[in-house]
VMD Tcl script that draws the C-alpha trace (Angstrom):
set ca {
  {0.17 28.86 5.68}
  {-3.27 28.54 5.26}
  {-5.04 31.58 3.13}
  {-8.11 31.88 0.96}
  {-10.84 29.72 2.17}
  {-11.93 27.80 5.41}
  {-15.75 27.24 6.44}
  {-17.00 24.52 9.75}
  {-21.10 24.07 10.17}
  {-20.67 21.62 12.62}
  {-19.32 18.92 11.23}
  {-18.68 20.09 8.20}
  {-14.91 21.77 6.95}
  {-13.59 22.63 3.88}
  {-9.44 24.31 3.70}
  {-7.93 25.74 0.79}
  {-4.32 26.42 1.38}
  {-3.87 28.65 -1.48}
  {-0.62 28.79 -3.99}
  {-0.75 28.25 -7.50}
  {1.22 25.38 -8.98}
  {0.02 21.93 -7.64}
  {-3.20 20.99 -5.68}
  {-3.82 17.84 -3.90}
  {-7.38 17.32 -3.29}
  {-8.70 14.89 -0.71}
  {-11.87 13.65 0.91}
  {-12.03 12.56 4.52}
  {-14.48 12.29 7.05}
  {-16.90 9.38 8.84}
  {-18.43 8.21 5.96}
  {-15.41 7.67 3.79}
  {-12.60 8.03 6.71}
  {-9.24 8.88 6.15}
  {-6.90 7.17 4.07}
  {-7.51 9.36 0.94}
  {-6.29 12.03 3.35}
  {-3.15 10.29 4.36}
  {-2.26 9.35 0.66}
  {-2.41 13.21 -0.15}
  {-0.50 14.24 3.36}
  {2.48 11.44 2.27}
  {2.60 12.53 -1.23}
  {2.49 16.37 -0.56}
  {5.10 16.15 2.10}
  {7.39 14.13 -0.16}
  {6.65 16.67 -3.19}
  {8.01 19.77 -0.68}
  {11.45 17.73 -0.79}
  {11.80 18.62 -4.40}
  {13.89 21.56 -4.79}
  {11.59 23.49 -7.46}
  {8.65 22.22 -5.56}
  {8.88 24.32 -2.30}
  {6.22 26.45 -1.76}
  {4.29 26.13 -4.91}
  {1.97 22.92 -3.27}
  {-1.30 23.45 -1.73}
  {-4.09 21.58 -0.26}
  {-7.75 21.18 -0.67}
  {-9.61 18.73 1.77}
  {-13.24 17.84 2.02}
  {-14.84 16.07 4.88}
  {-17.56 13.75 2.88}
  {-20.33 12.79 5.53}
  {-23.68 13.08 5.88}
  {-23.87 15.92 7.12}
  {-21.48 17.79 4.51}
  {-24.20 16.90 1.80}
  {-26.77 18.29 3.71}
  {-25.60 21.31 4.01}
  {-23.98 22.33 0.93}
  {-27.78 21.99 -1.01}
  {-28.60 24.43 -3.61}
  {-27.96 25.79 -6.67}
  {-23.93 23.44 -7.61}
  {-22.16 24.83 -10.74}
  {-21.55 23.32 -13.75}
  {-24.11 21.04 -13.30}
  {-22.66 18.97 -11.12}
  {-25.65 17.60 -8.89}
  {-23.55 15.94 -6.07}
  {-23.25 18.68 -3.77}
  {-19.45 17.37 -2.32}
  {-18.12 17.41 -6.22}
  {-19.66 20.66 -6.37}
  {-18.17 22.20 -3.57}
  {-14.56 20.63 -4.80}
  {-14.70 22.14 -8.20}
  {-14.89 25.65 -6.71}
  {-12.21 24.91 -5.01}
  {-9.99 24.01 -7.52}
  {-11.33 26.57 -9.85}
  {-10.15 28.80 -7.11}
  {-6.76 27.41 -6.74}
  {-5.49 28.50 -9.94}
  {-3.47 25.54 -9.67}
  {-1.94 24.25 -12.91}
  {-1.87 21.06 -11.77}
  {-4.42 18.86 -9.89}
  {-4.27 16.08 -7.71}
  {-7.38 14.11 -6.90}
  {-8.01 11.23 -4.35}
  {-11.45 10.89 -3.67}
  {-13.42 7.93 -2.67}
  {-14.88 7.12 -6.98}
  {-16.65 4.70 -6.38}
  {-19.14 6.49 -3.86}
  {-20.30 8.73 -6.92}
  {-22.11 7.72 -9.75}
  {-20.03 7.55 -13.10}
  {-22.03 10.82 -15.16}
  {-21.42 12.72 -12.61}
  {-17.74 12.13 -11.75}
  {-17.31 12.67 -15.41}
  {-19.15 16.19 -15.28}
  {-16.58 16.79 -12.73}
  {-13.43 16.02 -14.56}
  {-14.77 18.25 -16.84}
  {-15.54 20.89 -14.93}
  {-12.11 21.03 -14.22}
  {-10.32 24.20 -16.37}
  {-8.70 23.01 -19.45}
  {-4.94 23.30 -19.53}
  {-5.31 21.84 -15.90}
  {-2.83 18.79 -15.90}
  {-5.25 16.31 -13.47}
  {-4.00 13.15 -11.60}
  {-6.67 10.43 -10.58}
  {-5.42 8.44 -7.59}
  {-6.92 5.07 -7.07}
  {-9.54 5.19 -9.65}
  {-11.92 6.15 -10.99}
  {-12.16 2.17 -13.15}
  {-13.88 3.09 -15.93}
  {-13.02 5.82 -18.63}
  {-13.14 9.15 -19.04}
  {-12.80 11.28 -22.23}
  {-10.12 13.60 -21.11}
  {-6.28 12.77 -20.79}
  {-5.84 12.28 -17.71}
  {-2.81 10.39 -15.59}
  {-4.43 7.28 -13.43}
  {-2.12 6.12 -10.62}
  {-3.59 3.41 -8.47}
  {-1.27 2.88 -5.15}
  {-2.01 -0.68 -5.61}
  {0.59 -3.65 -5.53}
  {-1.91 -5.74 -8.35}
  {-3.42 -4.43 -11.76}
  {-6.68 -2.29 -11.04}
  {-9.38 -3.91 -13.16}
  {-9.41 -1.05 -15.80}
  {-9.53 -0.52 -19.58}
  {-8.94 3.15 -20.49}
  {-8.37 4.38 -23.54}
  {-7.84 8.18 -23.11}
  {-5.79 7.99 -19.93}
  {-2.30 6.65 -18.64}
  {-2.73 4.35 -16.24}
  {0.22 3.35 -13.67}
  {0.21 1.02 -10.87}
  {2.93 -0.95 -8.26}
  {4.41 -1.20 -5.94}
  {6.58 1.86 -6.01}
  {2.67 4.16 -6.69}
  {1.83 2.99 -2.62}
  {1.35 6.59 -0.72}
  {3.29 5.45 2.60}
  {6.88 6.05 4.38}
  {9.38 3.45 3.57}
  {12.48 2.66 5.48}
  {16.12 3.34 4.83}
  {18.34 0.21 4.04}
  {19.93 0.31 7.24}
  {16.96 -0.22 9.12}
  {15.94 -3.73 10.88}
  {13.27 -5.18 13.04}
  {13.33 -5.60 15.98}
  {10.73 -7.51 18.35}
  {8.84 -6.15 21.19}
  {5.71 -6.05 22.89}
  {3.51 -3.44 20.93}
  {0.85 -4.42 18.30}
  {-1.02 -1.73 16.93}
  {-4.06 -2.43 15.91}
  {-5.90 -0.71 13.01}
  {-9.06 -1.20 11.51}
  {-10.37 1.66 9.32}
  {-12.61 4.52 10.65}
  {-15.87 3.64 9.24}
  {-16.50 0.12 10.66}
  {-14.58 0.09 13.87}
  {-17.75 -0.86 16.08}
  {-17.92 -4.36 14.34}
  {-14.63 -5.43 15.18}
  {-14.89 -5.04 19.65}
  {-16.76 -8.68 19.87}
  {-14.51 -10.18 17.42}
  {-11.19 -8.92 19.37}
  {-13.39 -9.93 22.79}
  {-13.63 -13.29 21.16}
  {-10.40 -14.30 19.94}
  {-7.48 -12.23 21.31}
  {-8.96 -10.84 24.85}
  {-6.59 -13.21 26.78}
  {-3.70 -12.19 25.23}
  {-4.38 -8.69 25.71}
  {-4.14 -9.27 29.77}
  {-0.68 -11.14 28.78}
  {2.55 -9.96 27.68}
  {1.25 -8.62 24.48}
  {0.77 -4.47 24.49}
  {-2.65 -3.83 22.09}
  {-2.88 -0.48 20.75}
  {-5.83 0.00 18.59}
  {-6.54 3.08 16.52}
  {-9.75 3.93 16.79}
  {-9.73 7.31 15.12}
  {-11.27 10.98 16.38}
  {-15.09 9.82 15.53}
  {-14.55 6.43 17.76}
  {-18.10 6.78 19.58}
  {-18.20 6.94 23.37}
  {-19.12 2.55 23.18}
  {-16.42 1.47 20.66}
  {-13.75 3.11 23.30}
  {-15.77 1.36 26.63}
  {-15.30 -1.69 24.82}
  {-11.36 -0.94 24.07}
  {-11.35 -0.51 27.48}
  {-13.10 -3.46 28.27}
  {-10.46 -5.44 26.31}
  {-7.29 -3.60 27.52}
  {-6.71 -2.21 24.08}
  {-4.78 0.90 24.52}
  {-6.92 3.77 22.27}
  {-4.21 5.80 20.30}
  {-4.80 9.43 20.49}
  {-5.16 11.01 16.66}
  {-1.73 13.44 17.57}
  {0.45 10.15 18.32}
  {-0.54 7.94 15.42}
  {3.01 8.73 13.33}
  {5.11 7.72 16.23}
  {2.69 4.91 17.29}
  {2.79 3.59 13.41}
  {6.72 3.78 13.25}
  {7.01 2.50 16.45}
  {5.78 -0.21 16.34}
  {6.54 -3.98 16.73}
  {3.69 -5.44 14.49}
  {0.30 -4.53 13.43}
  {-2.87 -6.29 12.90}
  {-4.90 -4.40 9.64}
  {-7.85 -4.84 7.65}
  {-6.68 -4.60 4.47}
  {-6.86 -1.15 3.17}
  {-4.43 2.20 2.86}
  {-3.14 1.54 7.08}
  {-2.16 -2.11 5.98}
  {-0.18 -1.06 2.83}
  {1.42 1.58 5.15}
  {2.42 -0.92 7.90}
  {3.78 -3.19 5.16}
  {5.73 -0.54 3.70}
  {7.42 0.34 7.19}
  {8.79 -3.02 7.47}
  {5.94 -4.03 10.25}
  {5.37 -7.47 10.89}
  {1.97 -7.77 9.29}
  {-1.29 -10.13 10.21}
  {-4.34 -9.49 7.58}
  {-7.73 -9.57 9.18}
  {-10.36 -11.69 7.29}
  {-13.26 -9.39 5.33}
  {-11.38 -7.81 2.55}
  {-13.59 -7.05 -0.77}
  {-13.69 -8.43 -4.56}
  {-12.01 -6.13 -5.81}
  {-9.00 -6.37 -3.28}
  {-8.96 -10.39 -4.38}
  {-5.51 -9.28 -6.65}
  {-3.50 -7.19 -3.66}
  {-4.03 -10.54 -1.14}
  {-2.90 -12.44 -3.78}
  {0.12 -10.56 -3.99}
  {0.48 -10.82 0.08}
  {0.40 -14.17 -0.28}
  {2.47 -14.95 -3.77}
  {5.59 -12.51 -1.96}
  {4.76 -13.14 1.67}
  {5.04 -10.21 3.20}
  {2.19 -10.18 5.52}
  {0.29 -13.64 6.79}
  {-3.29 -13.55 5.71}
  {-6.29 -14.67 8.15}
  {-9.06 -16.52 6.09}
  {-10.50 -17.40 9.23}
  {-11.09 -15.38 12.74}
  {-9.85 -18.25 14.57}
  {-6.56 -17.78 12.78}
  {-5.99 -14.52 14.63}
  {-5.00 -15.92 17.99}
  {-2.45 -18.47 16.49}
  {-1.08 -16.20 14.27}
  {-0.49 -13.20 17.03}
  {1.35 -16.27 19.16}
  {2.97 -17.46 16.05}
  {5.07 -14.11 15.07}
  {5.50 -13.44 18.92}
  {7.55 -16.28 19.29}
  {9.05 -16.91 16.26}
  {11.27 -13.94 16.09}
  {13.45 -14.88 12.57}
  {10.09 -15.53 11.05}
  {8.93 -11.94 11.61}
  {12.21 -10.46 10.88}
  {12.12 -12.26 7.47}
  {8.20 -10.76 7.04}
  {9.92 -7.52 7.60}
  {12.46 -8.22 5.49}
  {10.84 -9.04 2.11}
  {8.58 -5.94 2.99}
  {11.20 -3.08 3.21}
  {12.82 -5.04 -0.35}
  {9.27 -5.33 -1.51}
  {8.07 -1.44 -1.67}
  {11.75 -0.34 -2.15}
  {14.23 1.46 -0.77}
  {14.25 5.63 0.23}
  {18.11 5.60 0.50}
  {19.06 6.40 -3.81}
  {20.01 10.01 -3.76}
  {17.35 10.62 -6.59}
  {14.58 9.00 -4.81}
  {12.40 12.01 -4.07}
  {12.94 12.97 -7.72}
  {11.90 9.62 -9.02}
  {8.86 9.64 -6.81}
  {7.36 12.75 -7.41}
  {7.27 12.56 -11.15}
  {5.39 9.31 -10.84}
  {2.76 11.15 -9.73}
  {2.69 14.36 -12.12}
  {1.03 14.44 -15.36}
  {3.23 15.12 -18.56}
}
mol new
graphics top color blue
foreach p $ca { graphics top sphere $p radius 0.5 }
foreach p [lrange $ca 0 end-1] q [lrange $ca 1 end] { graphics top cylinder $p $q radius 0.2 }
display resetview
């Protein structure tokens, strides 16, 4: 049900589906796209599950773009200058929620005023950081970072959790194997898409007239070029209503490493990295690497081989799939939903 509050101005949308126990806040959109979305969708649906859970969850999602800045100038409370922050607190303050789940994107806001906003926050409000933010804050608050390597962090006020077991995506049951088949889905973020049509043109466009079946998701704000080129390349666009069944679906995946690649890994997907991943992801390829459960491109001339490399090698990818599905852990333990959700609330 959705109650309380929504508001467009073109490209702007805010939703407040209203209850008054747990909140999961999100931001989404162009600029930041949407994997802090996803996270929230994953972890929400899997918080329903719990028995004493139904119907006391609610969501709050923020679409953080250019535009949504624009527009929401004026007079922000609690002295919160960021006009996106400012629109999220009211939100939350609306909620009534008792507890509070945040996923934004940190690192896009500067550090005084991400702290006014934790602070803005009611106190008595039990508040969950996802992902960040690094450095401290002098409220407790519970940090979970869906990360498979140790976030480069030093807190002192807040508990801090991390792993494997913290990564916001559908596993498999342990009856579940691989099998291979044509379709590679392709997936590349939703903020840098247009920068990866020459590199695809360049190094896989002749296997995409072959036996191979590319399916690249290039999100709802794919511009009317990026899908020309898809087109161009015989990549198959997914449509933004398919993606679940295209992502479960599938026989392997090509990902720059982000939220989609953890997902794929934790679905048991045969895995290729893309080159480009940041500093501050150095620790996560590591951990690719050290368990291998993905193979990691240093090189865009790697891509090719690789894709020919898992296609015909079929015990090779069922062994990538294997050590993923042990990797990120089984859904099958009767308690599991139990165990998963209280990872995530704050004591």
């Amino acid at each position: 049900m959705v109650s309380g509050l929504f508001f467009a101005l073109e490209m702007v949308s805010l939703v407040l589906e209203k209850a008054n126990d747990i909140l999961f806040v999100s931001h989404y959109g162009a600029a930041v796209g949407r994997g802090h979305l996803s996270r929230m969708n994953y972890l929400q649906q899997e918080m329903a599950a719990k028995a004493d859970l139904k119907g006391a969850s609610l969501s709050l999602s923020v679409v953080d773009s250019a535009e949504f800045l624009q527009s929401l100038k004026g007079q922000p409370p609690n002295q919160i200058q960021t006009p996106v922050l400012a629109s999220t607190i009211k939100g939350i303050i609306s909620s009534q929620a008792l507890n509070v789940i945040l996923d934004i994107p940190w690192d896009r806001f500067a550090s005084t005023e991400v702290i006014k906003f934790i602070e803005a926050i009611p106190q008595g409000v039990k508040i969950t950081c996802v992902d960040g933010p690094l450095f401290d804050i002098n409220r407790n608050v519970r940090k979970v970072f869906p990360s498979i390597s140790r976030p480069n962090t030093n807190d002192r006020f807040s508990e801090v959790s991390w792993g494997s077991q913290y990564v916001l995506a559908k596993r498999r049951d342990t009856n579940w194997f691989w099998e291979p088949g044509p379709k590679w889905l392709v997936l590349t973020g939703s903020t840098e898409n247009d920068k990866y049509a020459p590199l695809f043109a360049e190094h896989l466009s002749s296997r995409a007239r072959s036996v191979h079946e590319f399916q690249w998701a290039l999100g709802s704000e794919a511009s009317p070029e990026l899908k020309r080129a898809a087109n161009d390349l015989k990549f198959l666009p997914v449509p933004p209503e398919d993606f679940d069944h295209q992502q479960t679906t599938a026989s392997y995946s090509i990902c720059r490493f982000g939220v989609s690649a953890l997902e794929m890994l934790a679905l048991g997907i045969p895995t290729i990295i893309l080159p480009g991943w940041t500093s501050k992801e150095n620790g996560e390829i590591a951990e690719i690497k050290a368990e291998r459960i993905a193979i990691v491109l240093d090189d865009w001339d790697q891509l090719g081989p690789a894709v020919d490399f898992l296609t015909t090698d079929a015990a090779l990818a069922s062994a990538f799939s294997s050590s993923c599905v042990n990797y990120f852990g089984f859904k099958s333990e009767p308690d599991w939903s139990e165990r998963f959700t209280s990872l995530f609330l704050h004591s």
